[in-house]
C-alpha positions, 0 to 999 in steps of 0.5 A: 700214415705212409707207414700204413699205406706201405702195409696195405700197398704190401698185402695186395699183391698177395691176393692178386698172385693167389694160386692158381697151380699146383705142385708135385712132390715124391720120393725116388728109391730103389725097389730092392734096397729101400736106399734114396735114388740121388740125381734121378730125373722126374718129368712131366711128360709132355711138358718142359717142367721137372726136377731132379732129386735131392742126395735123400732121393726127395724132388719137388716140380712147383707152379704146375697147372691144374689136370692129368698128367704122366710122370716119368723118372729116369736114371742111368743103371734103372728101368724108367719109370711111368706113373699115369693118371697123375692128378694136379689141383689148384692149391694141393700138393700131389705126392708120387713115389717112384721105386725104380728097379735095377736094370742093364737093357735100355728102353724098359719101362715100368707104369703105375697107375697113380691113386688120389689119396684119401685124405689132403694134408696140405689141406686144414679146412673144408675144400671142394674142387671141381672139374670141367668134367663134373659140371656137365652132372650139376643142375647149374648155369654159372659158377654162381649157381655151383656155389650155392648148391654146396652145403654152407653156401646160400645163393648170396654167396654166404659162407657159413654164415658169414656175409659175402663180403667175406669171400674171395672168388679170385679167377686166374690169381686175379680178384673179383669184386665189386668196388661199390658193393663190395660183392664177389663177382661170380657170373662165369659160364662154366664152359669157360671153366676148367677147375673150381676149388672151393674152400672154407675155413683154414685157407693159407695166410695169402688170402689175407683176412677173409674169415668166410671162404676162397673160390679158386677158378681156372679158366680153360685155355682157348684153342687157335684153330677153332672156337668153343661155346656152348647155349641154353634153351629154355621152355615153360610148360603151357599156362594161361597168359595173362597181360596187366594188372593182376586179376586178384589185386583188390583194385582190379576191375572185376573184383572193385565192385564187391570191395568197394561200396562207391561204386558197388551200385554204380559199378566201375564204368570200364 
């Protein structure tokens, strides 16, 4: 029994830290010889984080942030190097290369527009993500509502088919579900959202064992010197109002006297 218990205490964390980061990758070489740049610096520009590259000219920056961001590299003896428009998401693996040129005047840079591949291949299942740019174009309220507009999703958050106890939505590497139900709970207003990755089938092992899909949310970071926040107005067209037991029910009063023969001659004294 302890034995079990040790198992199941072993695999909870692995859901609660699920990712909510991404991470970049790249080669670093020279523009004219093809040769592996060793020592060369890659920063995130704006940021603390960063990496150096490895003697095969390889560097890796883990734990980054879903958004946009500029790439520099920089090496003693060659231009820096700018990549822009770079593209981080939750649970991807971005790749940028940097060929670095030759040079002996300090301060010359070199910018590239950085190009989102086409095809993910750290990705082995059906995934969609979203930003908070793209949610001001979807006919939707909450998170709950994105959801069930995407193909193979239903509006009870099932996945394929599966039941949606089979479906983890995880916001800020933290779970969310109803104990009692067992139900995922996915009522955020999308305000609060910066980026929703949706994926079904082929999720990596720290998911544990849902068969049906992952919801990955990012909530955006609150600002200290003023407040964000958004509301809904709605309106119905004009119709007649009616208050009360509906005119068409059999046992309305209107209706009872052709229905019913007890009082079809006595009528209904109302």
């Amino acid at each position: 029994m302890y034995k079990k218990f040790f198992i199941l205490l072993s695999l909870i964390p692995g859901l609660l830290l699920a990712g909510t980061w991404g991470k970049i990758t790249g080669r670093v070489t020279d523009v004219e010889t093809g040769k592996p740049l060793a020592g060369a610096n890659i920063i995130i520009e704006g940021t603390t984080m960063g990496a150096a590259t490895d003697t095969n000219g390889y560097y890796t920056i883990l734990h980054v942030p879903p958004g946009t961001y500029t790439l520099k590299a920089m090496m003693m003896g060659y231009a820096t190097s700018t990549v822009t428009g770079v593209r981080v998401m939750i649970d991807l693996t971005t790749v940028v290369d940097f060929k670095m040129e030759p040079t002996v005047l300090p301060g010359v840079e070199i910018t590239v527009v950085a190009k989102r591949p086409i095809i993910q291949k750290d990705v082995a299942g059906s995934q969609r993500i979203f930003t908070s740019d793209e949610f001001t174009t979807l006919p939707a309220a909450n998170i709950s509502d994105v959801l069930s507009i995407q193909p193979g999703i239903t509006s009870d958050l099932s996945i394929r088919g599966s039941g949606a106890d089979q479906v983890a939505v995880i916001v800020d590497g933290i779970l969310l579900r109803d104990r009692r139900t067992n139900q995922p709970i996915a009522r955020l207003p999308l305000s609060a959202l910066k980026e929703v990755s949706i994926q079904a089938g082929g999720f990596a092992p720290e998911y544990t064992d849902l068969r049906a899909g992952v919801v990955n949310i990012v909530t955006r970071e609150g600002h200290t010197n003023y407040y964000t926040g958004t509301f809904t107005f709605r309106i119905r067209p004009p119709a007649p109002k009616h208050f009360g037991i509906s005119p068409y029910d059999p046992n309305a009063y209107w209706l009872r006297p052709f229905l019913d023969p007890d009082v079809c001659w006595t009528g209904t004294k109302n």
